[in-house]
DRENDO-1510 file (C-alpha; in Angstrom, 1 decimal, always signed):
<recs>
REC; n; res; u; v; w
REC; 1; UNK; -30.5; +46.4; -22.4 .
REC; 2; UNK; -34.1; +46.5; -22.4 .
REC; 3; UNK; -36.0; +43.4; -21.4 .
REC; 4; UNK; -37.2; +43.1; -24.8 .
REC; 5; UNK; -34.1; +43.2; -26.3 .
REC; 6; UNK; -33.0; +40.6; -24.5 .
REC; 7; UNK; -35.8; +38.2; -24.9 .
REC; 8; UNK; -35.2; +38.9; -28.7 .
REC; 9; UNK; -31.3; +37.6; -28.2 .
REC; 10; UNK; -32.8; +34.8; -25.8 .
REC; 11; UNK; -34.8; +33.6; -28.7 .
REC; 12; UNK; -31.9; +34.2; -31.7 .
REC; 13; UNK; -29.3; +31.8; -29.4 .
REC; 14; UNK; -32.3; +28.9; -29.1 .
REC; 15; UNK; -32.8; +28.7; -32.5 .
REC; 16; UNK; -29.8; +26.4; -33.9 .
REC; 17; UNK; -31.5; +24.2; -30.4 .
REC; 18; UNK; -34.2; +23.9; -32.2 .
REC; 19; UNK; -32.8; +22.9; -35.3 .
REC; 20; UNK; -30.9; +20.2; -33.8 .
REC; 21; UNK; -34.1; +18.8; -32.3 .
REC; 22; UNK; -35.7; +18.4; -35.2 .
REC; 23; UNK; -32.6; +16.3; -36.4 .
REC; 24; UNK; -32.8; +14.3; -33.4 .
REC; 25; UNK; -36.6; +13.9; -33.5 .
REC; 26; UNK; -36.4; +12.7; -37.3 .
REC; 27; UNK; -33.3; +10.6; -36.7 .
REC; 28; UNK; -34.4; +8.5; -33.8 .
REC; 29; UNK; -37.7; +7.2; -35.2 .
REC; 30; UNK; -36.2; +6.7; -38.7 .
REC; 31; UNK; -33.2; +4.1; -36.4 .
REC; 32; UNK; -35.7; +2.2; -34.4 .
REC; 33; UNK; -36.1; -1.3; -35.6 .
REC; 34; UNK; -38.5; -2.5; -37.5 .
REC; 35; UNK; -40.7; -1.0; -40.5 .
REC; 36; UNK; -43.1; +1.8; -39.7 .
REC; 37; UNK; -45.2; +0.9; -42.0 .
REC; 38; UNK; -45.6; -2.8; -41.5 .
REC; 39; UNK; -46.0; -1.9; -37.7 .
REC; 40; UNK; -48.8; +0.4; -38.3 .
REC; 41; UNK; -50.7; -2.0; -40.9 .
REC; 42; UNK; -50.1; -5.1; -38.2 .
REC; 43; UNK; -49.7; -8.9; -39.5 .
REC; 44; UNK; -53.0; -9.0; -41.4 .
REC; 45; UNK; -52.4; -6.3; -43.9 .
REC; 46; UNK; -51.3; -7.3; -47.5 .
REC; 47; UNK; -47.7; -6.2; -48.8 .
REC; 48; UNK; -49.5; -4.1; -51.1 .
REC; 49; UNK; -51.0; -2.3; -48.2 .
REC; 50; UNK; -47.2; -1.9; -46.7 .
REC; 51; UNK; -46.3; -0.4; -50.0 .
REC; 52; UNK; -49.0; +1.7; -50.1 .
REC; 53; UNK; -48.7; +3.2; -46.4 .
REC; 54; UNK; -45.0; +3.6; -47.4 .
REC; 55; UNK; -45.7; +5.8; -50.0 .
REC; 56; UNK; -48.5; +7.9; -47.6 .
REC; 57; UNK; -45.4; +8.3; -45.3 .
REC; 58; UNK; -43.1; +9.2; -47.8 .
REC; 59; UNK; -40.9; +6.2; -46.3 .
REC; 60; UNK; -39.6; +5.7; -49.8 .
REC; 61; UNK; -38.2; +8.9; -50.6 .
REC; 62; UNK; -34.3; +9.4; -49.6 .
REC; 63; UNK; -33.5; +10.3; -45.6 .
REC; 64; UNK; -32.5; +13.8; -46.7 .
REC; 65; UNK; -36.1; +14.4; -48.7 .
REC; 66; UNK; -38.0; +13.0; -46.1 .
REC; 67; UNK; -36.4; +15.3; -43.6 .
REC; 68; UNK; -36.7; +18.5; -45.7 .
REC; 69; UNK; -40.8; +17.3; -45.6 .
REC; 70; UNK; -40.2; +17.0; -42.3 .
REC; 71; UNK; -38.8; +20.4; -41.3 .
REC; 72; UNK; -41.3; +22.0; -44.1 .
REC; 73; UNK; -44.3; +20.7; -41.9 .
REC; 74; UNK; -42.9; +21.7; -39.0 .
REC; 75; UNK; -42.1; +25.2; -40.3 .
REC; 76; UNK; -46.0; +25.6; -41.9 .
REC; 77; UNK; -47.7; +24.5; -38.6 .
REC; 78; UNK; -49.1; +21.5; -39.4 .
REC; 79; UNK; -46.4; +18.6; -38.2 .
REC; 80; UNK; -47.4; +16.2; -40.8 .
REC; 81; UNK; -50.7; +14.2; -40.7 .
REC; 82; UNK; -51.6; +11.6; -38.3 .
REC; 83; UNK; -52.1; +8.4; -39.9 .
REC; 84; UNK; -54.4; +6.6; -37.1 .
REC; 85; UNK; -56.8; +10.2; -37.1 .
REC; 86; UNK; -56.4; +11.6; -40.8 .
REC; 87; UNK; -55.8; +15.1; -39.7 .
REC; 88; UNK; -52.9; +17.4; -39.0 .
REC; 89; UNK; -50.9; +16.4; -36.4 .
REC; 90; UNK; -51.1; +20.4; -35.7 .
REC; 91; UNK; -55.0; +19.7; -34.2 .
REC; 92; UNK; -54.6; +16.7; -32.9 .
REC; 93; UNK; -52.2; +18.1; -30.6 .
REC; 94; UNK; -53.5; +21.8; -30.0 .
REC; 95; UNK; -56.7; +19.3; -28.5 .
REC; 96; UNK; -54.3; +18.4; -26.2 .
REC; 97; UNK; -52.0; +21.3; -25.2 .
REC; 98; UNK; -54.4; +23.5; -22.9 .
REC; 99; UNK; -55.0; +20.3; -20.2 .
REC; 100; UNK; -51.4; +19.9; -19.9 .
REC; 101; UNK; -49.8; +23.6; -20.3 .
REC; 102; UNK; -52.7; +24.4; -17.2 .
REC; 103; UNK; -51.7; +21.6; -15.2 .
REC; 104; UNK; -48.0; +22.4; -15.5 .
REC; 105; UNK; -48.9; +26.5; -14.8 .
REC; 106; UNK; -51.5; +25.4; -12.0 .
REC; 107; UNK; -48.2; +23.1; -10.5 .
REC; 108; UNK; -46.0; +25.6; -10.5 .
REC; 109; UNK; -47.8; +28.6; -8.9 .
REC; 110; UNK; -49.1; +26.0; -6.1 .
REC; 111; UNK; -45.3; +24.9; -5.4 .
REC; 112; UNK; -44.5; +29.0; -5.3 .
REC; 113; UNK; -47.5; +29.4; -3.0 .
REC; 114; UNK; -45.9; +26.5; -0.9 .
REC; 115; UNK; -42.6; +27.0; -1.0 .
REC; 116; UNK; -41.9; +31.3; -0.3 .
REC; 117; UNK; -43.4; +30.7; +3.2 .
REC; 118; UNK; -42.5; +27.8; +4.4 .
REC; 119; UNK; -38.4; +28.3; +3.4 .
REC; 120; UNK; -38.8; +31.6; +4.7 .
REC; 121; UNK; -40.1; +29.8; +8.2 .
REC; 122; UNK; -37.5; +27.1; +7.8 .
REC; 123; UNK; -34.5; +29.3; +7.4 .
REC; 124; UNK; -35.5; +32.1; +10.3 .
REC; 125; UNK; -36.2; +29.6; +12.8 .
REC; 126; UNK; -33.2; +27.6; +11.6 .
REC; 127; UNK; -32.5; +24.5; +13.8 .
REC; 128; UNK; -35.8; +24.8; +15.6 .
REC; 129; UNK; -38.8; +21.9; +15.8 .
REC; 130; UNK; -40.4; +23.9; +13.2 .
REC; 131; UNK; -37.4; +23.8; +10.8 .
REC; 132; UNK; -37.0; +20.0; +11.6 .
REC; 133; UNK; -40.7; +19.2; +10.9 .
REC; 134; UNK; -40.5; +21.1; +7.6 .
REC; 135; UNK; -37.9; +19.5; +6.4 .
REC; 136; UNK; -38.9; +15.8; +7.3 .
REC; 137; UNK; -42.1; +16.4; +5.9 .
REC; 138; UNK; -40.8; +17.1; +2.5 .
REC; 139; UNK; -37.9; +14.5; +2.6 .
REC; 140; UNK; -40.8; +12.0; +2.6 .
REC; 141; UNK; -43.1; +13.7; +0.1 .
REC; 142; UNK; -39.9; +13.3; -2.4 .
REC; 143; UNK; -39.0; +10.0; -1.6 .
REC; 144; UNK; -42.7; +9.0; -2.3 .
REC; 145; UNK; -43.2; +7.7; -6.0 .
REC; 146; UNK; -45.9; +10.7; -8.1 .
REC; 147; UNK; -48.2; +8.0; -8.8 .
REC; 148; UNK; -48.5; +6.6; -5.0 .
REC; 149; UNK; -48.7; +9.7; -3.7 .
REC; 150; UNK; -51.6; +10.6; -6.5 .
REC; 151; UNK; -53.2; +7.4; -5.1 .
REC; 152; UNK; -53.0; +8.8; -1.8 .
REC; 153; UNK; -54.5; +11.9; -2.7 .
REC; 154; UNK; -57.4; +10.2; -4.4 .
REC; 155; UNK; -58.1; +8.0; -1.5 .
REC; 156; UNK; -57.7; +10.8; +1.4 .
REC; 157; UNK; -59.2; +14.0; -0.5 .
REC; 158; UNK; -61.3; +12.1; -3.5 .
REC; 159; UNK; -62.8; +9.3; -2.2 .
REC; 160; UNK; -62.4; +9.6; +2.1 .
REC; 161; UNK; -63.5; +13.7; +2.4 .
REC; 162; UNK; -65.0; +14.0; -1.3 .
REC; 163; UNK; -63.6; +17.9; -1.9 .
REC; 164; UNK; -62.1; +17.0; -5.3 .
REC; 165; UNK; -63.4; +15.1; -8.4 .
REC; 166; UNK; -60.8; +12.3; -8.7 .
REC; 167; UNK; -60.7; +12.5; -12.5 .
REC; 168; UNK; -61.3; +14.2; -15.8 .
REC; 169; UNK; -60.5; +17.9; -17.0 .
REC; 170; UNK; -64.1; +19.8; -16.4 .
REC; 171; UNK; -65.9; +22.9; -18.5 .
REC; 172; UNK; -65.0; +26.5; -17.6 .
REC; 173; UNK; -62.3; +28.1; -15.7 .
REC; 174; UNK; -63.3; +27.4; -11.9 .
REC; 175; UNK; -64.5; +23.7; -12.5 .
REC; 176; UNK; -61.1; +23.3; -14.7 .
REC; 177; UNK; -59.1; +24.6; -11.5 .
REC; 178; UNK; -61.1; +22.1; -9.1 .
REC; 179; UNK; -60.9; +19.5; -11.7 .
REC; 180; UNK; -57.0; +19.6; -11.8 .
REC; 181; UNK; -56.6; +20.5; -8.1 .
REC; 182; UNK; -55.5; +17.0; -6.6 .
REC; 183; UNK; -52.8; +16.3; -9.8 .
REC; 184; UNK; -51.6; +19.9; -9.5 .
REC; 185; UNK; -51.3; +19.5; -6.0 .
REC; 186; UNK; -48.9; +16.0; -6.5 .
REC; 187; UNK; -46.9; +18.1; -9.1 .
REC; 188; UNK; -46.2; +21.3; -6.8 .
REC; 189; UNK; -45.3; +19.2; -3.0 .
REC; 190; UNK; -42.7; +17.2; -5.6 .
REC; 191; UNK; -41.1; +20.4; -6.6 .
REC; 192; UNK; -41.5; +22.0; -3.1 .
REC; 193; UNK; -39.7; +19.3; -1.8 .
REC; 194; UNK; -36.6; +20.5; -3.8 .
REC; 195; UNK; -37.5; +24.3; -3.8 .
REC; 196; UNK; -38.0; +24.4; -0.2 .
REC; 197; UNK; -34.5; +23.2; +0.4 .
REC; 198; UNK; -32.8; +24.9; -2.1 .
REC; 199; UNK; -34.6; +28.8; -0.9 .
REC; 200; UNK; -34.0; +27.7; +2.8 .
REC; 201; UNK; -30.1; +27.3; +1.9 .
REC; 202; UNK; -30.2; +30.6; +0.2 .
REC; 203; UNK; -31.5; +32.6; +2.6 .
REC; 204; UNK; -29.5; +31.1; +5.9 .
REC; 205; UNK; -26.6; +32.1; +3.3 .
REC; 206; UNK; -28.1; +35.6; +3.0 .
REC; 207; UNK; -28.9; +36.5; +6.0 .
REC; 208; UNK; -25.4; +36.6; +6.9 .
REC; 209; UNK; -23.9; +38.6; +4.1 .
REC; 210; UNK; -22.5; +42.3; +4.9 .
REC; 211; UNK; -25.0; +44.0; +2.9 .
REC; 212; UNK; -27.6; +42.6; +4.8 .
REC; 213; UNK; -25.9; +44.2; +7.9 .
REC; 214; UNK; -25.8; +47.3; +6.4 .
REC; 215; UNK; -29.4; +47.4; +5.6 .
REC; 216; UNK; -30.5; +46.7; +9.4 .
REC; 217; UNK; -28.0; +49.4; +10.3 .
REC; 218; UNK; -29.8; +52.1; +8.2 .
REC; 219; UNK; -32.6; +51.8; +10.3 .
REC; 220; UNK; -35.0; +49.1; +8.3 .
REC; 221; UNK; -36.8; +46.6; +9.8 .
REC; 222; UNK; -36.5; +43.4; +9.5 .
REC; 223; UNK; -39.5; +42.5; +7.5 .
REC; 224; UNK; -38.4; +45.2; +4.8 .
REC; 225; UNK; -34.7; +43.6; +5.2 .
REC; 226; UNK; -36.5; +40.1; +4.2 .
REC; 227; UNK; -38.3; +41.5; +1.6 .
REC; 228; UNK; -36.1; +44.1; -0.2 .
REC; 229; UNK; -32.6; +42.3; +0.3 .
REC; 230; UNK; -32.6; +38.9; +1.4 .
REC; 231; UNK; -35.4; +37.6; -0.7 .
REC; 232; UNK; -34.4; +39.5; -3.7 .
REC; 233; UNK; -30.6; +37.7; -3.6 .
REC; 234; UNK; -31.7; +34.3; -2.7 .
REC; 235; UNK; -34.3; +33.8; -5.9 .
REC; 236; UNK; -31.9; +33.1; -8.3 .
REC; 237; UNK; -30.9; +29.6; -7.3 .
REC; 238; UNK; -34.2; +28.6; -6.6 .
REC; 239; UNK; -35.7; +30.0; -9.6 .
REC; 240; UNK; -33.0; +27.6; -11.7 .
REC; 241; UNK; -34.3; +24.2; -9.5 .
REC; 242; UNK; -37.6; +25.6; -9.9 .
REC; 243; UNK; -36.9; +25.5; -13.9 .
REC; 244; UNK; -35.4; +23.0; -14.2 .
REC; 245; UNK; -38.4; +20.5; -12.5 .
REC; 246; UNK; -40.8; +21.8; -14.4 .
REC; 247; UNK; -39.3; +21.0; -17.4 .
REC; 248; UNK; -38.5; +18.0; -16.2 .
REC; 249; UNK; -42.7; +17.5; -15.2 .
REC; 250; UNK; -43.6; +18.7; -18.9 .
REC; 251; UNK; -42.5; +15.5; -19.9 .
REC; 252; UNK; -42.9; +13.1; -16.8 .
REC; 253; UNK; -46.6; +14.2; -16.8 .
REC; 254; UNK; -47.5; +11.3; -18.4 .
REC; 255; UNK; -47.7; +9.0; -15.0 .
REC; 256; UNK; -50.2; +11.8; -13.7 .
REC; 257; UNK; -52.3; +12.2; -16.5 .
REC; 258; UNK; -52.9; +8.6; -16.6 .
REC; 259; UNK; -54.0; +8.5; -12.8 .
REC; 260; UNK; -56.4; +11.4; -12.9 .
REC; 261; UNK; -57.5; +10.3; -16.2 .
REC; 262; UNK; -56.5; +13.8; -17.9 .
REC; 263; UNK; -57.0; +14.4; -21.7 .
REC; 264; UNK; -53.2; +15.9; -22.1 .
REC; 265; UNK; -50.7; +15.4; -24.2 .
REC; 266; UNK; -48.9; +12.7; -21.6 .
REC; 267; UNK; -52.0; +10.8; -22.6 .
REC; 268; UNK; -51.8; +11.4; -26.6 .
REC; 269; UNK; -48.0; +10.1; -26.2 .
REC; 270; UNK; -48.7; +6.8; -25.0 .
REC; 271; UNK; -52.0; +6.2; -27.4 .
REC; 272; UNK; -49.9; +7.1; -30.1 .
REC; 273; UNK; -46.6; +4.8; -29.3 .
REC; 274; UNK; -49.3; +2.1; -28.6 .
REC; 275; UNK; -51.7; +3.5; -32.2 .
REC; 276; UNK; -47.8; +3.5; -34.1 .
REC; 277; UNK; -49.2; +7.0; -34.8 .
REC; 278; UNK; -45.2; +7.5; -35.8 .
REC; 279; UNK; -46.5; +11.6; -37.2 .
REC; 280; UNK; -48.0; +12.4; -33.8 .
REC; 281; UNK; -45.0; +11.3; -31.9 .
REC; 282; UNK; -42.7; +13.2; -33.8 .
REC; 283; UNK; -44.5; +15.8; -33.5 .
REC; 284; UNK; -45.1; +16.0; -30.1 .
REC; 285; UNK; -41.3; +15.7; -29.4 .
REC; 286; UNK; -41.2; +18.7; -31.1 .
REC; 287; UNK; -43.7; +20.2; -29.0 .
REC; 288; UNK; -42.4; +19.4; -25.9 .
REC; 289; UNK; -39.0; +20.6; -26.9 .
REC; 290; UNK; -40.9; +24.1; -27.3 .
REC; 291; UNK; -42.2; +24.0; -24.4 .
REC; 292; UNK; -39.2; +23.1; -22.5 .
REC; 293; UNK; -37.3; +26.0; -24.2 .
REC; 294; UNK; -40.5; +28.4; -23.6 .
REC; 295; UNK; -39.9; +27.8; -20.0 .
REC; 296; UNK; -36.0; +28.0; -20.8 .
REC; 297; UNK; -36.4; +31.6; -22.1 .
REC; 298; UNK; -39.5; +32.3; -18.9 .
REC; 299; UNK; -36.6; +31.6; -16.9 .
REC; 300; UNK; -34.0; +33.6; -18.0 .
REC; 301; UNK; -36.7; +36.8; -18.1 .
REC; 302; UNK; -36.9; +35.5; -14.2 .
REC; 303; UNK; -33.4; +36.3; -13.8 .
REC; 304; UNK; -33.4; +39.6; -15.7 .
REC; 305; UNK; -36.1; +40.7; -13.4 .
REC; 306; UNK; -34.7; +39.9; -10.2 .
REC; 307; UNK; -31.2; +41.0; -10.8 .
REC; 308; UNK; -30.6; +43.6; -13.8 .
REC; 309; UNK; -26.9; +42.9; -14.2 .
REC; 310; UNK; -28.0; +39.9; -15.9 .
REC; 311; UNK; -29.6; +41.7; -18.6 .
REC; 312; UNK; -25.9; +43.3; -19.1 .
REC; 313; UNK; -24.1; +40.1; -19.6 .
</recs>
């Protein structure tokens, strides 16, 4: 099976997923107490005001209308239209997306920058002072809270030796990268922390196998052995933990986006919860469930790449 084939069937299996986000999405902010509408309009608005907000929203139309609205504006682009801005909830969020989609990229190829060598260091020199320091350097990086450590960060690198701005996005692609250094850098020694360990496990376990034996005995080196066998085996796990934290940081980059005063999406969230901008919140539930399967379906290509069987299953 080609590898286009099988992002094709990738994407065919996700699709009920999606559907039952959108039910979730729509259900959960239609169960929450209180009236939207009132909420929005606040104690000072008339009931007449209420009524007429309700009937913006569509709040008055039965659950299953307002849901077929729902999944209509989700399935034309636009997501509805933000009561607080008066636009599509479409733009207010594409404004949005590029801060946080190149934070989250600039995370994770930091973390693979900082994990491949240093697990590969840890596991050959297993045991050693060197393996020891490795590891108690990133037990305490993950038992450090993301916003203390961002603190940190701003105080040593920001503020202390000024090499980084300390806040805000920046204008072209170099400034953008030194602009988003510092909260790339908390994002990628959290998932290290767990990479590290996970690729150092792999590899001690590798190392060992018979296949590995047999590569030596054919004459290779042990640098090609590393690269070509060991390396190649050991991915898979830590390609899944890798996964699996960056979804988890799609979502949880909220607290950094507030620290280093970021214009992402993290940012729209909690403006919106606090605006009762209900539109733009349920429509960036939507979007973060995309990008959390985008990632889903970047992972499994991962797999497919680094072990062809896969493909076959």
């Amino acid at each position: 099976m080609t590898l286009l084939l099988f992002f094709l069937r990738r994407l065919i299996q996700l699709l009920p997923v999606m559907i039952g986000i959108t039910i979730v999405a729509f259900i959960l902010l239609r169960i929450l107490p209180g009236d939207p509408a009132s909420l929005m309009i606040g104690a000072r608005g008339s009931e007449a005001d209420v009524e007429a907000l309700r009937q913006q929203l569509g709040l008055n139309a039965p659950l299953w209308q307002q849901y077929l609205t729902f999944l209509g504006d989700v399935l034309n682009g636009s997501f509805g239209q933000s009561v607080v801005q008066r636009r599509p909830v479409s733009l207010v969020v594409a404004e949005r997306l590029w801060p946080t989609i190149a934070l989250v990229a600039y995370a994770t190829v930091l973390a693979i920058i900082i994990t491949l060598p240093l697990a590969t260091i840890s596991a050959i020199k297993r045991n050693s002072l060197i393996d020891f320091s490795i590891q108690a350097v990133f037990v305490a990086v993950m038992s450090m809270p993301a916003f203390w450590l961002g603190v940190l960060l701003i105080l040593l690198l920001g503020i202390k030796l000024p090499l980084f701005p300390v806040a805000g996005y920046g204008t072209g692609f170099l400034d953008r990268l030194w602009h988003l250094f510092l909260p790339a850098l908390v994002i990628a020694l959290g998932t290290s922390a767990l990479t590290i360990r996970s690729l150092r496990s792999s590899l001690i376990a590798v190392r060992s196998a018979e296949f590995v034996d047999t590569a030596r005995s054919k004459g290779l080196n042990e640098g090609e052995v590393l690269r070509r066998h060991i390396m190649r085996n050991s991915l898979i796990s830590t390609v899944s933990v890798l996964s699996v934290h960056t979804s988890w940081v799609i979502g949880g980059t909220v607290v950094i986006e507030a620290v280093f005063a970021l214009p992402g999406l993290g940012n729209l969230l909690v403006t919106s919860v606090f605006a009762r901008d209900y539109p733009v919140v349920q429509g960036l539930t939507i979007v973060f469930a995309l990008l959390v399967m985008a990632i889903s379906i970047l992972t499994d290509l991962a797999y497919a790449a680094i072990d062809p069987r896969i493909r076959l299953q």
